[in-house]
N, C-alpha and C positions, 0 to 999 in steps of 0.2 A: 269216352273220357270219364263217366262215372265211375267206368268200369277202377279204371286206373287212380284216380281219386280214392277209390274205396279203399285199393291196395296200400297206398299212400298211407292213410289213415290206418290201417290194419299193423304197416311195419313201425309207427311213428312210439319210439319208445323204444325199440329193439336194439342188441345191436347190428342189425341188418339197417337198420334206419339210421344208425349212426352212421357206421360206413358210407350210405347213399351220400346223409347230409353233408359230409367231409367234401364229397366230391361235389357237390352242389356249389359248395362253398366255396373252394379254389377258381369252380369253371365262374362263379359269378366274381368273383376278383380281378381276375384273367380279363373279365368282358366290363367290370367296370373302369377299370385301365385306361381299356382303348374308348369308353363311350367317354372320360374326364379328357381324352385328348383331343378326342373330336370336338368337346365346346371349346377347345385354348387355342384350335388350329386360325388359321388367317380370317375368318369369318367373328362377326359381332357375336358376343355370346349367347345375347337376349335372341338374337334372329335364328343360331344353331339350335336352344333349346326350344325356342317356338317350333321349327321346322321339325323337330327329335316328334317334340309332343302331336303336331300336327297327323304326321306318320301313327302313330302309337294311338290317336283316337282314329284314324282310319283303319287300322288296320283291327286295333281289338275290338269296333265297333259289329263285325258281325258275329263275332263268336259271343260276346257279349248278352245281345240280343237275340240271336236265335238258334247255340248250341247248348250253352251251359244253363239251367236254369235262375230264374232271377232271383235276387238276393234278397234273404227273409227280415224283417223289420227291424232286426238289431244290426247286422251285415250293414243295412243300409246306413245306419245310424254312424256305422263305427266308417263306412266309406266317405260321410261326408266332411267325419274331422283328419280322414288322411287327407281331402281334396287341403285344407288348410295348412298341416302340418307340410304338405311336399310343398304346397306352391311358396311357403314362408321361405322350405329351403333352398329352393330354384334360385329365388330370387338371391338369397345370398350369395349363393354359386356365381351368379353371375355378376354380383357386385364386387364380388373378390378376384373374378378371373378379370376385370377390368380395370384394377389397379397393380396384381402381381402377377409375377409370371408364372407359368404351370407349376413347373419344381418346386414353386416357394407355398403355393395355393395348396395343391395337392395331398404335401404328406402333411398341412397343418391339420389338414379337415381329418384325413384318415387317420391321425396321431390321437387325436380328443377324442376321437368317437368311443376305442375298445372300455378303456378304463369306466366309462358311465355309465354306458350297454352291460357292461357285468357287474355293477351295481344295483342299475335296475331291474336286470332281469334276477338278481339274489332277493328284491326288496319283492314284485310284483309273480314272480314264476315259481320263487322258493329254490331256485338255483345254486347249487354251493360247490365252488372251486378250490381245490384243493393248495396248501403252501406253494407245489412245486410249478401248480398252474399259476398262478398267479408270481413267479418266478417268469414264466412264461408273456404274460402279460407287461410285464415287467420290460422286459427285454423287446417284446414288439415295439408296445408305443414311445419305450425311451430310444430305440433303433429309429424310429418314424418322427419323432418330433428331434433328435438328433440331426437328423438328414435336411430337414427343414431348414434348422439352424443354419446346418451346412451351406445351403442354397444362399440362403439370405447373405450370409457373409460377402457372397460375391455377386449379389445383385447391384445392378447399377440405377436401380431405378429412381425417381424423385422419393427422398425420407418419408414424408408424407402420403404420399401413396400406397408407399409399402407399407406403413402401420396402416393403414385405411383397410389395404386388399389384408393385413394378416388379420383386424380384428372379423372380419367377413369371414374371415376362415375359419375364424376360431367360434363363433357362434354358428356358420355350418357343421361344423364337428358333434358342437352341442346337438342338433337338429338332428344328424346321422344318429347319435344316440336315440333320442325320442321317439322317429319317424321307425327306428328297428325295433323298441319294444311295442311300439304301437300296432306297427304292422303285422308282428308275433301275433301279440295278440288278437288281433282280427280274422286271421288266419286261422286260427287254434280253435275259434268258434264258431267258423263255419264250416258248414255239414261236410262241403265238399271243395276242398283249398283252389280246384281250377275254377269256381264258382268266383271265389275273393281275387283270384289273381286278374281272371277276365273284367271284371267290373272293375277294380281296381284301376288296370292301365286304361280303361274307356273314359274312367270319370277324374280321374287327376289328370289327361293332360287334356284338358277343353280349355283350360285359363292362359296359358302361357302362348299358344299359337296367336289370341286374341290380341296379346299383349304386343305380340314379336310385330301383329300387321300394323298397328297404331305407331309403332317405333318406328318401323321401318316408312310409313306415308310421310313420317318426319323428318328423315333425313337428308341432309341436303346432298351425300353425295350415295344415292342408292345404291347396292351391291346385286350383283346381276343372280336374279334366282335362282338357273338352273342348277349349276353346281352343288348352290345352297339346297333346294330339296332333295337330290342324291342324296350328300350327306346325312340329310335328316331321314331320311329313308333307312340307312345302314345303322343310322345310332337307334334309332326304333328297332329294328334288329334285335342289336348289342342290349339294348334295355330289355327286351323280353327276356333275355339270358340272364341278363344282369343281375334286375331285380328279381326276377321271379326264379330266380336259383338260390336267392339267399333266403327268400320269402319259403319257399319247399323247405329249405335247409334248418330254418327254424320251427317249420311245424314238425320235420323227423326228430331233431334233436336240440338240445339246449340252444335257446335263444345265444348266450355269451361266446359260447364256442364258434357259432358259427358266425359272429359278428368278428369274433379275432382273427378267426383265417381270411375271410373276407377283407380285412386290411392287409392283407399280403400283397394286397393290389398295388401299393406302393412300390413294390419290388417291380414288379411288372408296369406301373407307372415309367418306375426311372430307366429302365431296359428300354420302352418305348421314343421315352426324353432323349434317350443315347444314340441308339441305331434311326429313330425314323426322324427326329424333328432338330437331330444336328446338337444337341447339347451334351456338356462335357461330362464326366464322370469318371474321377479318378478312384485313385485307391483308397481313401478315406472313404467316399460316398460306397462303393465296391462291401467295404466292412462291416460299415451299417444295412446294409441289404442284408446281407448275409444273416446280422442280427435279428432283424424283423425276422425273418424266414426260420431264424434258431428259435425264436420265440415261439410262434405258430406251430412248432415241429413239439414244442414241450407242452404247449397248451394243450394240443391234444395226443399227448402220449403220457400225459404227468395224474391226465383223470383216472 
């Protein structure tokens, strides 16, 4: 694993590291898709992402501790404000998937996040996107909050609710922003990136399982586990993919880039929304996909 780490770090800058990054960055789209669908399926969402993280500190717990080496004082340092920044965002996620419904949730958080993320990473990385990328950017998240809209229009839900779950959304989005330059960054400074990614998924999700078991002693009509830890088994998974493909993706190449293709997952959100969980999508919703995906195609063909 050093070994490959090293490589890592040897291609990061190239364009052999950009190429890599691209594809890091769709396959982590692709898998956060299906891991945003898994917390909006028929399960509690506080109980799916307890079970996600439960899975995720079991599982990165031995690599953690007795493959990769441990994390040097700054590493540390910068791991204990991710435990904050992610658990701030969880909990939004899950306060928004609890008043709206996935299609409406989904493309809000992924629509806010690109525009901020290539702000930030221009202000703190020294990043700079060209007219025709940001023509680019343009067209993603006005494709993604477009689509949003779209959903909404035909939401049935109580008014109230659904401003409650979209302002949840809209401060997750914020948070997808922060949680991607921060992460960058953590990454970028440590020696050896499978070092930040191991310790990483070890120590941000020890909070949420904690949270999921105190929910769950409370409720009066309890939901049967076994299904429930399956699921959290595969989204643990889908999160190693996830995030630790975008997390690679921004230590090869630009933080922004790879934050903008990574909301391509919207596309593959509503593919999912369609075929697996029964919801509609006509030919407006069809155009804005397209959009986003036009977007993403010019981001990175326009640098």
């Amino acid at each position: 694993m050093n070994e490959l780490g090293a490589w890592l770090v040897a291609i990061s800058g190239t364009p052999e590291g950009a190429q890599l990054a691209t594809v890091f960055a769709l396959v982590s789209a692709l898998a956060h898709a299906i891991f945003g669908a898994l917390q909006k399926g028929r399960y509690d969402p506080w109980l799916t992402r307890g079970a996600i993280d439960g899975w995720l500190f079991v599982l990165s717990a031995p690599i953690a501790l007795f493959v990769v080496p441990w994390p040097n004082l700054t590493t540390a340092v910068i791991l204990v404000g991710a435990i904050v920044i992610h658990f701030a965002y969880k909990v939004t996620m899950a306060m928004a998937y609890e008043r709206a419904a996935y299609t409406v949730v989904y493309p809000v958080v992924r629509g806010t996040g690109p525009l901020v993320t290539v702000l930030a990473a221009s202000l703190f990385f020294g990043e700079y996107f060209t007219p025709m990328q940001w023509v680019g950017v343009a067209c993603l998240s006005g494709g993604i909050l477009l689509l949003a809209a779209r959903n909404i229009i035909e939401e049935v839900l109580d008014p109230r609710a659904l401003k409650l779950g979209l302002l949840w959304a809209l401060a997750g989005g914020i948070l997808v922003a922060i949680y991607t330059t921060y992460d960058a960054y953590g990454i970028r400074q440590s020696p050896d990136p499978f070092t930040f990614l191991a310790w990483f998924f070890f120590v941000t999700a020890i909070d949420f399982p904690l949270l999921a078991a105190w929910r769950y002693r409370r409720m009066a009509q309890q939901p049967v586990l076994g299904p429930l830890i399956w699921r959290g088994f595969i989204g643990a998974l889908i999160a190693w993919v996830s995030f630790g493909g975008v997390l690679l993706a921004t230590r090869l190449d630009q933080v922004g880039e790879a934050a903008v293709l990574r909301e391509t997952s919207v596309v593959f959100a509503a593919l999912i929304g369609w075929f697996i969980m029964g919801e509609k999508v006509g030919p407006r919703r069809l155009f804005l996909m397209t959009l986003v995906a036009l977007g993403a195609v010019i981001v990175e063909m326009g640098g």
